[in-house]
N, C-alpha and C positions, 0 to 999 in steps of 0.2 A: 547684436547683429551676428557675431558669432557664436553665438549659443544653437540659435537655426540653423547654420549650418553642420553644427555637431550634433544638434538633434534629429536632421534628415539622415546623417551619415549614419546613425546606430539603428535607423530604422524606427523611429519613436510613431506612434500611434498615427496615421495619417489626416483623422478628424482633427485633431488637435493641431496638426502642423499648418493645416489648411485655416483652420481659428485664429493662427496665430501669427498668418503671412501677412496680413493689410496691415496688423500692428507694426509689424517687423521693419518690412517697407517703407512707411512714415517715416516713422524714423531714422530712417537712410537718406528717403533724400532732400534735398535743398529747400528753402520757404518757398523756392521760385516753382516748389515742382521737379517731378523726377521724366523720365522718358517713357514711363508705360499709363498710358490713360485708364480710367475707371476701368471701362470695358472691357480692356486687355487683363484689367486685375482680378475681374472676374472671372476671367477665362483659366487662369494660372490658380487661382481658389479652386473652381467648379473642377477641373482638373485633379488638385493633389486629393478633393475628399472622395474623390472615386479612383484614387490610387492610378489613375492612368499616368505612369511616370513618363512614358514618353511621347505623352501628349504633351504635358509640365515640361520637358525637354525643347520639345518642338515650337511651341510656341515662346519660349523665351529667345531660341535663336533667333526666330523668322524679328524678332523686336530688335536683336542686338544689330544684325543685319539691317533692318532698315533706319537704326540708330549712325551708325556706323558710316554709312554709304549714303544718305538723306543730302539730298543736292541744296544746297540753298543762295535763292537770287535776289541780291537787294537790289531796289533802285532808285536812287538819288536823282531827284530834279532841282535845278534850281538855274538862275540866271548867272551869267558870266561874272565873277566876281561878288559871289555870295561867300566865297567858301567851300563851296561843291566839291572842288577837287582835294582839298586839304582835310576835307572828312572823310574822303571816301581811301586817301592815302594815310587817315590815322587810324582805321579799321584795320588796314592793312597792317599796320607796325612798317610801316617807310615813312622816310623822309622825302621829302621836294625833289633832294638831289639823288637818292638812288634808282637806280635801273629800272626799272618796270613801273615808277610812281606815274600817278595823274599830274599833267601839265596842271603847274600852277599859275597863274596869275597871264592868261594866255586869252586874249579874244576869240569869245565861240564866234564860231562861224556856220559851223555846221549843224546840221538836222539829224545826223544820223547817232544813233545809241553809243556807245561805247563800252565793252564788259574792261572787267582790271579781276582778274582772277588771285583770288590769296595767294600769297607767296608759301605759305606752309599747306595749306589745305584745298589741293586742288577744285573742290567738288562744290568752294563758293565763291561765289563771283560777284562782283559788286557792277552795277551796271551805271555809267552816265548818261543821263538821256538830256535831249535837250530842251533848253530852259521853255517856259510858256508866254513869253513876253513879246509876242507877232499881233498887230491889230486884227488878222483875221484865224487868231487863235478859236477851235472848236475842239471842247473835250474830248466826245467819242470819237473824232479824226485821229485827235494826239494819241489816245489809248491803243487805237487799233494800229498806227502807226508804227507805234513803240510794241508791238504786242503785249498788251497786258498780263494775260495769262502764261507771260513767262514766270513771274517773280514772287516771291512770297511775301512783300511788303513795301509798301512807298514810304520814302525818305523827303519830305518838301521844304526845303534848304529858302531860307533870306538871311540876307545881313541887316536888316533894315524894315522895313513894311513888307507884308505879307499881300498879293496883287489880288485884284479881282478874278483871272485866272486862275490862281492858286486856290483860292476857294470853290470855284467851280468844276476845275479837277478832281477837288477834294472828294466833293459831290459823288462824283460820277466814278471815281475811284469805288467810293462807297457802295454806289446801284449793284457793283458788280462784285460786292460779296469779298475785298481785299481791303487789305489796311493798311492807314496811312498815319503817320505821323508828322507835325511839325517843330522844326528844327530851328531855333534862332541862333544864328551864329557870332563870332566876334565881338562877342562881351564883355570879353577881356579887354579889346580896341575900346570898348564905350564907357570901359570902369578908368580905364589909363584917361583917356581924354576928361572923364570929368574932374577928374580925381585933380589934376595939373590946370584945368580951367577954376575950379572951387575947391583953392587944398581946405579951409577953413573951416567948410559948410558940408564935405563930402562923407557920404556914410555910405559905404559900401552895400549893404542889404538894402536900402531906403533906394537907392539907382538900379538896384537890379528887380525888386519889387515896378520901379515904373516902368521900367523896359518891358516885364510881363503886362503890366495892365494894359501899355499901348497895344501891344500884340493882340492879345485878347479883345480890346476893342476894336481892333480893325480887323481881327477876323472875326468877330460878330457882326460887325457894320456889314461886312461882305456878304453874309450868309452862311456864314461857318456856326451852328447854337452847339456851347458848352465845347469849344475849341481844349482841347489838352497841349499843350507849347512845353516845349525843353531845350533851355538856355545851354548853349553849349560852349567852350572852346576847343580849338583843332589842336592848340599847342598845351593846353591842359586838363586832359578828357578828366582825368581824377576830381576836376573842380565843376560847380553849379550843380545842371542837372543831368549829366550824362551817366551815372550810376544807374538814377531816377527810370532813364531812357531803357539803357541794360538789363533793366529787375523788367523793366513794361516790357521790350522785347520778349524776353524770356517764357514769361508767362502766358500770352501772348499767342505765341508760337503755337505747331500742332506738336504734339509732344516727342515723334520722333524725327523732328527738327530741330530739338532745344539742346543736343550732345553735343551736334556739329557748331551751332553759333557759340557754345559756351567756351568752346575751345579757342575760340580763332580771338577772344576779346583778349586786349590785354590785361596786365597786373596792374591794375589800378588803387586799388586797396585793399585792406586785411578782408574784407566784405567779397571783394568780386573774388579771391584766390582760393576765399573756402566756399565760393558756388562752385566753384572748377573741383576741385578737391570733392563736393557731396555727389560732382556725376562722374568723377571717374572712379568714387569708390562704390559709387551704386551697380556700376554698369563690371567690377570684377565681384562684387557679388551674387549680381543675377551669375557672372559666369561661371561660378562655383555652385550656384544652385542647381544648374544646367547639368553638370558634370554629377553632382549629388547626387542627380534624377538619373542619370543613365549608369552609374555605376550600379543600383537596383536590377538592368536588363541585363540577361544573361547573352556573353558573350558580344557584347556592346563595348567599345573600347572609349573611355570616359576618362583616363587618368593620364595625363600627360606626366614623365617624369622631369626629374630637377637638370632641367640643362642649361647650365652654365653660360651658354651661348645665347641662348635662347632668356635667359633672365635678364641678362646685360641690353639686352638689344628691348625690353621692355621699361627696363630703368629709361634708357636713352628718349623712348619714345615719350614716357611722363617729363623726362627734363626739356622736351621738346614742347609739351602743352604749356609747361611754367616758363619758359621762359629763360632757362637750363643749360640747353645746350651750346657747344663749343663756340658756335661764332655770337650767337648772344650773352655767354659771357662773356668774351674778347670786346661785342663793343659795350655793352655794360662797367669792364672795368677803363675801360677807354672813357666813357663819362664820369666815372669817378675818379680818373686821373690816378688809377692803382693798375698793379701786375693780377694776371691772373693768378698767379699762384698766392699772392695776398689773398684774393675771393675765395680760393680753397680751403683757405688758411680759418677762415671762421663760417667754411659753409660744410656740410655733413655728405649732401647725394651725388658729391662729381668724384667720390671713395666709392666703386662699387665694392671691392673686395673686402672694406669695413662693414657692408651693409650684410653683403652674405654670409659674412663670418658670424652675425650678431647672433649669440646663443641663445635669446629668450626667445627667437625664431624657432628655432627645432624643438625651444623646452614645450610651447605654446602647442605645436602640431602634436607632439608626443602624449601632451594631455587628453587632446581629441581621440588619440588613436588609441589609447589604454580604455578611454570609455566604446568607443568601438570591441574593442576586444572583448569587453567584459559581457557584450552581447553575442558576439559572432563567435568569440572561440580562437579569435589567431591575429595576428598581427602581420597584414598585408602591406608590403614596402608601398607596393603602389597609390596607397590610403594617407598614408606619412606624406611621401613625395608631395603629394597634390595638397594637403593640407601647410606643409610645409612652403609651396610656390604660394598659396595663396597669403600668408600672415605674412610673405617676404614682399610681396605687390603693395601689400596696407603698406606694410611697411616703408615702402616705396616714395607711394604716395604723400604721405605722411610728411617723411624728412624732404620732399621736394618742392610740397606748399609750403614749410618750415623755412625753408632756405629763398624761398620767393618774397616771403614776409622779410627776412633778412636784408634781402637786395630793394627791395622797396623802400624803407625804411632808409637805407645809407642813401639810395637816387634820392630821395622827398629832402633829406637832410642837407644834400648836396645840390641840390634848386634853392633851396629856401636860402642857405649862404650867397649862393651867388647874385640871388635876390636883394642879399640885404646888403652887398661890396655894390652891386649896381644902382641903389637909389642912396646909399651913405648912409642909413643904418645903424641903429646898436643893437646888432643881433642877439645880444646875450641877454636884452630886455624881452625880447619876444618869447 
């Protein structure tokens, strides 16, 4: 992936860069898909093999732009005490008890929608609408009520049976060209109750296998054919099928929609931390391709230098998608019942000034810009600098999903303990 861009940088044949971009690409991003559609990839091809560089330029921006800034509105239906509010507050990363979360465990009463906007990302909103469970329930009333054509996806929440409403929304959801998923929630409530009604007989898989079949039959009873269902818990999205959910989101999605959701999901496992990792590294090497392209236009200003300031404050912003920053590690080692300065102690990206220092950073730009040279004739600081910001952002990147795996790993280790002190347990069997 960096060979392309040190071979646009020395100016290498443009047929050949353009042959060589879809492969490049691939490669970069995530199984789930990256943020530029077919289409767009043809346009960034068709581009470089007719050398129009600031077309190549032009069109990567207008993508990074609408990657960037792409609003996205979920909406969650479901009946009072399904769970609706404790999914739509664990998208968020809240709990029950903080500031801004959805009333839990609170009698609707109302008809009217309700957004709950990300606490980190303004630009997505989670929307609660209200449940469908009125005898003189009509779908294109509820749709047009709720306006439909706000949202980018239906969420249809039960704890229990899936309604004849729910199907028939589903429907009409359908007609009108949006998608919907269903959601079965409180699995966990149905694995504890059997599990303490039949300790003897109880198989975990074999209980969560009938809870799918039921669902499936009563939404095919209803009218739902070849229903797709994901078992969820609110209190441990990392478990069942909410991965399952995440990947289908994902892909799913129109593609410069998929930056903004990927970002807002938490760190769930080694899986969800390197989809976040494949689009944030995708999306700083379209921006180095971008820059590539306009360094070729005379007198086009394309090379941003090494500023200190301005590095730190993008480190900040990566420890902010993992999960990184200040007040998330405060309450992180507050879960763990350690000091933050322990988290330091065995994690790499809260040292900026170790990361800047890292010498195979300037060795790494300095190799690109000897091969520049050996084309051009000279050795341009500005050429360094920008190759140099850029292997320091991987770089970034890198030891910040590193350290996310880190913290994951001690939380997962530190549930499962408290897991096994709460049921009596010989943890060291497990």
């Amino acid at each position: 992936m960096d060979q392309f861009i040190s071979d646009f940088l020395v100016g290498k044949n443009f047929q050949q860069l353009a042959t060589n971009f879809v492969p490049y690409y691939t490669t970069l991003v995530s199984k789930v898909g990256g943020i530029i559609s077919p289409e767009n990839l043809d346009r960034i091809q068709g581009a470089l093999k007719e050398a129009k560089l600031k077309d190549v330029a032009d069109i990567i921006e207008e993508l990074l732009m609408a990657a960037e800034n792409a609003p996205l509105d979920v909406a969650v239906i479901g009946e009072s005490g399904t769970g609706k509010s404790s999914f739509i507050n664990a998208l968020r990363g809240l709990s029950y008890e903080e500031e801004g979360s959805a009333s839990v465990g609170v009698v609707e009463t109302t008809m009217k929608k309700t957004p709950y906007q990300h606490p980190k990302y303004p630009n997505v909103t989670f929307w609660d609408l209200p449940g469908t469970g009125t005898p003189n329930f009509h779908p294109h009333e509820y749709l047009e009520m709720v306006e439909f054509a706000t949202y980018d996806f239906f969420i249809i929440i039960s704890s229990c049976r899936f309604s004849l409403n729910d199907a028939l929304l589903a429907q009409n959801i359908k007609e009108i060209g949006k998608k919907f998923y269903f959601v079965r929630t409180k699995v966990d409530n149905d694995l504890y109750n059997e599990e303490k009604s039949k300790p003897t007989s109880f198989k975990r898989e074999r209980v969560l296998q009938r809870i799918r079949d039921n669902c499936l039959a009563n939404l095919s009873h209803i009218g739902v054919p070849e229903p797709c269902i994901f078992l969820v818990s609110n209190f441990d999205l990392d478990d069942f099928d909410f991965p399952i959910l995440e990947e289908t989101l994902l892909k799913e999605l129109p593609f410069h929609k998929r930056y903004t959701f990927v970002l807002l999901l938490p760190n769930l496992s080694d899986a969800s931390i390197e989809v976040k990792r494949a689009f944030l590294k995708e999306k700083i090497w379209l921006d180095a391709l971008k820059s590539s392209a306009l360094s070729f236009i005379p007198f086009m200003a394309c090379f941003n230098g090494f500023d200190l300031p301005q590095q730190e404050k993008c480190l900040n912003l990566y420890q902010s998608h993992f999960g990184l920053d200040e007040n998330s590690v405060k309450e992180t080692a507050k879960k763990l019942g350690m000091s933050v300065e322990k988290i330091k102690s065995f994690t790499k990206s809260l040292n900026f000034w170790l990361l800047v220092k890292d010498e195979s950073i300037a060795a790494r730009a300095m190799k690109c810009v000897e091969c520049y040279c050996s084309v051009n004739g000279s050795l341009p600081s500005t050429a360094f600098q920008f190759l140099k910001t850029y292997f320091l952002h991987l770089k970034f990147i890198n030891t910040v999903a590193d350290d996310a795996k880190i913290l994951l790993h001690k939380t997962l280790e530190s549930i499962s303990l408290r897991r096994c002190q709460r049921d009596g347990s010989d943890c060291l069997t497990e």
